[in-house]
C-alpha positions in Angstrom: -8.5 48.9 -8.1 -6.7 50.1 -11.4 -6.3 54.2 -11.5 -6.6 55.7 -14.7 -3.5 56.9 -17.1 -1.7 60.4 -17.1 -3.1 62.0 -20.6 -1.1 61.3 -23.6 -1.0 60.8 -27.1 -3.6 58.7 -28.5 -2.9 55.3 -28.1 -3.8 52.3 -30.8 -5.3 48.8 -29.6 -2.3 46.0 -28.5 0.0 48.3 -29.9 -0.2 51.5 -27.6 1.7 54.1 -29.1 4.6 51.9 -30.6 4.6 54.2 -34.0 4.5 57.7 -32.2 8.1 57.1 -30.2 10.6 58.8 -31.4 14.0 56.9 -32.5 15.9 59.7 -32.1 15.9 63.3 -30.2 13.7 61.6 -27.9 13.8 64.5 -25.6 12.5 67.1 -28.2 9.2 64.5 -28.7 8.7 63.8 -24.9 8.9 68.1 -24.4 6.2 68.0 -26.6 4.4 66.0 -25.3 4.9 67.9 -22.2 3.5 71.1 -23.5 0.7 69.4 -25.0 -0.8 66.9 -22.3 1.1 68.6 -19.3 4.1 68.0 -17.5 2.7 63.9 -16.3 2.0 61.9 -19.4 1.9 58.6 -20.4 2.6 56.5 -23.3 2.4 53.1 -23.8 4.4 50.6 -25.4 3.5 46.8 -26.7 1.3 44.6 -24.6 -0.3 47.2 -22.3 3.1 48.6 -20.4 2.5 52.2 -19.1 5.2 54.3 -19.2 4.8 57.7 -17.0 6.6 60.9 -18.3 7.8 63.4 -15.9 7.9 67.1 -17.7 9.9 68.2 -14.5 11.4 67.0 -11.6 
């Protein structure tokens, strides 16, 4: 049984959310993020990899 992704940015078909990561000052992005969808989010990448983003730890 698959569980269902953290909230996150919207995410685009095959390509996830390739064009909304950051290439620099990651961690500014990712805080957003944070404030926006809460402090576990998920983005993900190229074919279907979920990556889970801690806001604290």
């Amino acid at each position: 049984m698959l569980f269902p992704l953290p909230p996150g940015p919207p995410k685009f078909p095959i390509i996830g959310n390739f064009f909304d990561m950051p290439t620099e000052k990651e961690w500014l992005t990712f805080a957003q993020w944070g404030e926006k969808y809460g402090k576990l989010s998920s983005v993900t990448g190229k074919r279907a990899s979920a990556f889970i983003l801690l806001g604290s730890f």
